[in-house]
C-alpha positions in Angstrom: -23.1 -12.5 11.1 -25.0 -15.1 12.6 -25.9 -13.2 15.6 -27.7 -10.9 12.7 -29.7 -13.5 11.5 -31.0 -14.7 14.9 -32.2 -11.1 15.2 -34.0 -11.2 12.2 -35.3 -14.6 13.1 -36.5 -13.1 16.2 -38.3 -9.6 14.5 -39.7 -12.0 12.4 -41.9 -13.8 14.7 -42.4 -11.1 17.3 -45.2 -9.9 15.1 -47.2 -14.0 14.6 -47.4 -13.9 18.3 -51.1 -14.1 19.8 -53.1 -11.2 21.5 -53.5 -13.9 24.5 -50.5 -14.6 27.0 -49.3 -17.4 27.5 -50.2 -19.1 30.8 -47.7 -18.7 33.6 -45.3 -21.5 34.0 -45.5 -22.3 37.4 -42.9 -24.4 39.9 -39.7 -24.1 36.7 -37.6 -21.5 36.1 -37.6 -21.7 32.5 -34.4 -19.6 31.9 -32.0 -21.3 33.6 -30.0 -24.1 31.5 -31.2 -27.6 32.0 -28.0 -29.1 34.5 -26.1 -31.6 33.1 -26.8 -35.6 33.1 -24.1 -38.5 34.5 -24.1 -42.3 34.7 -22.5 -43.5 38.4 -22.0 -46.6 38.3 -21.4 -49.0 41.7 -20.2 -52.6 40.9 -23.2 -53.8 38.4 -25.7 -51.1 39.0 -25.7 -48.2 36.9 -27.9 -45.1 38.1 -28.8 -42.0 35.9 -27.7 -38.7 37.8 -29.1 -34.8 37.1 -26.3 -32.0 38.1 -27.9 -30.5 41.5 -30.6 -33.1 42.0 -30.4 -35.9 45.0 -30.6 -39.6 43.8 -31.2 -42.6 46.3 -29.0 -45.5 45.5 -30.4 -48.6 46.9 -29.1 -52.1 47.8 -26.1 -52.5 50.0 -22.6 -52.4 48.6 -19.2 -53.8 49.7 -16.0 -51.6 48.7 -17.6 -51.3 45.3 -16.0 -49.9 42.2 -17.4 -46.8 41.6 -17.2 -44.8 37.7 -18.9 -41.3 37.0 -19.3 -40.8 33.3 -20.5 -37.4 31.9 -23.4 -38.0 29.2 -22.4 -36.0 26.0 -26.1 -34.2 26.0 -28.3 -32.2 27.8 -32.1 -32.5 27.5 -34.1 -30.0 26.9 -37.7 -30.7 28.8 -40.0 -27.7 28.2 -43.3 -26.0 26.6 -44.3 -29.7 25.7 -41.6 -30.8 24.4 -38.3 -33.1 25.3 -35.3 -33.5 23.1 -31.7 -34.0 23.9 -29.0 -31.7 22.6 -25.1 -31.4 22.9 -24.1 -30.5 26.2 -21.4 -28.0 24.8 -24.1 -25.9 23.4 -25.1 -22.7 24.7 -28.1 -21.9 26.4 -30.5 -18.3 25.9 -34.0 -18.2 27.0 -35.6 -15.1 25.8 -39.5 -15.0 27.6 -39.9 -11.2 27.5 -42.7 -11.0 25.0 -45.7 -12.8 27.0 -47.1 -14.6 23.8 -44.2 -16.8 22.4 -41.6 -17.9 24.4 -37.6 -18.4 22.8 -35.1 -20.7 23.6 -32.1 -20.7 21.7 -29.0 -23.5 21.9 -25.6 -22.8 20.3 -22.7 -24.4 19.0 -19.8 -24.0 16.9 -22.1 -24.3 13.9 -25.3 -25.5 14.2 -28.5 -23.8 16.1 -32.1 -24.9 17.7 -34.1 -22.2 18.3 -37.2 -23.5 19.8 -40.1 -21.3 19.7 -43.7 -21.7 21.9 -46.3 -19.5 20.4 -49.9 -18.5 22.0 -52.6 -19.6 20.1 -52.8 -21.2 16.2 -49.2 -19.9 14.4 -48.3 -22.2 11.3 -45.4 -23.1 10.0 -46.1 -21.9 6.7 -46.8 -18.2 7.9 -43.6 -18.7 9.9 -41.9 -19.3 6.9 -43.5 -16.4 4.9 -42.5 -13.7 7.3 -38.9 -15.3 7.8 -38.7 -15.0 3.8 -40.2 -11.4 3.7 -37.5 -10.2 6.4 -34.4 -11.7 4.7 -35.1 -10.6 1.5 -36.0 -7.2 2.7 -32.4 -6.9 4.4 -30.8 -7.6 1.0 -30.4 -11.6 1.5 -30.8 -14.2 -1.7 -33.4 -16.6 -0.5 -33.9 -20.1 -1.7 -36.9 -22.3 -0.7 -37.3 -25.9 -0.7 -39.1 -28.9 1.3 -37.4 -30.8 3.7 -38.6 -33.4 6.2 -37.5 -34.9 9.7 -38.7 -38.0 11.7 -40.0 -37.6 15.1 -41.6 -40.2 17.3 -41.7 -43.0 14.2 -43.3 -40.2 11.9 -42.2 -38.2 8.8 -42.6 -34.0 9.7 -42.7 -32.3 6.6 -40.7 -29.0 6.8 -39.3 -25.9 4.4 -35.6 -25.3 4.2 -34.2 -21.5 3.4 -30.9 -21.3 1.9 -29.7 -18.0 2.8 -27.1 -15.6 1.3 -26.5 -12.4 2.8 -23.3 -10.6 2.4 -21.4 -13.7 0.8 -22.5 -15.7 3.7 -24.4 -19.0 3.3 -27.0 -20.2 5.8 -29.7 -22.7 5.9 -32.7 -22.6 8.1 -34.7 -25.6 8.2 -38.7 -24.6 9.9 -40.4 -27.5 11.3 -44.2 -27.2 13.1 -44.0 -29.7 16.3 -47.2 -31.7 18.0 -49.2 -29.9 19.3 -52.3 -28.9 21.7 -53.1 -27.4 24.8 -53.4 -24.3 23.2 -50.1 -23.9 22.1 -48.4 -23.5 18.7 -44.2 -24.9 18.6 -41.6 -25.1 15.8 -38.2 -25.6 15.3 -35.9 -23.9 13.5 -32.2 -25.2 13.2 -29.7 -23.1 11.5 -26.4 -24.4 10.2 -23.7 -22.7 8.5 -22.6 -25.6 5.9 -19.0 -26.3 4.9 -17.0 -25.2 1.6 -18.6 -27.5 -0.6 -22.6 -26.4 0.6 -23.0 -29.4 3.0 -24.7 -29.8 6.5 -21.7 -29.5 9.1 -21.0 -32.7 10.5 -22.7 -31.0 14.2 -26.1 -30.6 12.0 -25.9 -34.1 10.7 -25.0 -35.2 14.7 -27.1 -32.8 16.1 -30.3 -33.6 14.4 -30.1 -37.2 14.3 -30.1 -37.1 18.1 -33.1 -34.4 18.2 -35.3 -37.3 16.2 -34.3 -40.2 17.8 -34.5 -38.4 21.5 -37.7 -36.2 20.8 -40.9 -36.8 22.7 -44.5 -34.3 22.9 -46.3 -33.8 25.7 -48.3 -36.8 26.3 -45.9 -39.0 24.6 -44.3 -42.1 26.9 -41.0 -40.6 27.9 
């Protein structure tokens, strides 16, 4: 069921997407999944390590102690925007349409779908054709404000509580910073538990997202 709504998502905002391409992203393969990160650790010196990417460990070391810890996130570095996310999510990359560019991460039952549009696309008419879609396949939509810090500041959003088929799902829609041209938001989707809660991978998931997100420009 899920997969259903991602599709609709998807239909949705095919048709907000500018008459302009978007520039070609040159030097990154943006499809493939961002490797995962490690801390190696020789006697006192830690060093951050990227799956498939050389590091040079300096200083000179005598039978150290050596520890390799996997870091329980991946990050996400595209588009103009950084964020870390579980490294057990899934990764999809959808950049067949030339004007908005797709990025979807999985889990069990929480999803980012991070969306990079050409030209000015809002929020609010993100929204709108999300809610004209949903209700036009039959689901009970519910609309109310929500709101999520990033970078020390308050992002005012709209949250759709969905029902379709006697299944509950709520979409939060966030616009993102900005510039360069380029229009990004966020939608995350969880499926809440018996009682209408997030899941507790929501509440994890986004409280990582705002404390690890940064905009292009912004001091990483």
């Amino acid at each position: 069921m899920r997969i259903i709504y991602v599709a609709l998502i998807v239909s949705a905002l095919a048709c907000l997407s500018g008459a302009a391409a978007l520039a070609e992203q040159a030097a990154q393969d943006e499809t493939i999944e961002p490797g995962l990160t490690f801390s190696l650790t020789l006697g006192d010196k830690t060093v951050p390590i990227v799956e498939g990417k050389p590091v040079q460990v300096s200083g000179k070391f005598s039978d150290p102690k050596v520890t390799l810890n996997i870091d329980p996130h991946r990050v996400f570095d595209l588009r103009g925007a950084r964020f870390d996310y579980p490294r057990h999510f899934t990764w999809e990359a959808d950049l067949t349409d030339p004007n908005v560019a797709v990025w979807t991460l999985s889990g069990t039952t929480f999803k980012i779908m991070f969306f990079a549009f050409q030209g000015d696309t809002s929020a609010e008419s993100v929204v709108e054709s999300l809610e004209e879609n949903f209700t036009g396949q039959g689901a009970e939509v519910a609309k109310k404000p929500c709101k999520l810090t990033l970078e020390g500041k308050a992002i005012a959003g709209t949250q759709l509580d969905l029902t379709l088929v006697g299944n509950k799902l709520i979409d939060q829609v966030y616009g993102l910073p900005g510039g360069d041209g380029v229009s990004r938001l966020v939608i995350f989707q969880d499926t809440p538990n018996e009682n209408g809660q997030p899941s507790a991978e929501a509440v994890e998931t986004l409280k990582r997202f705002s404390e690890s997100f940064k905009s292009a420009g912004a001091k990483k």
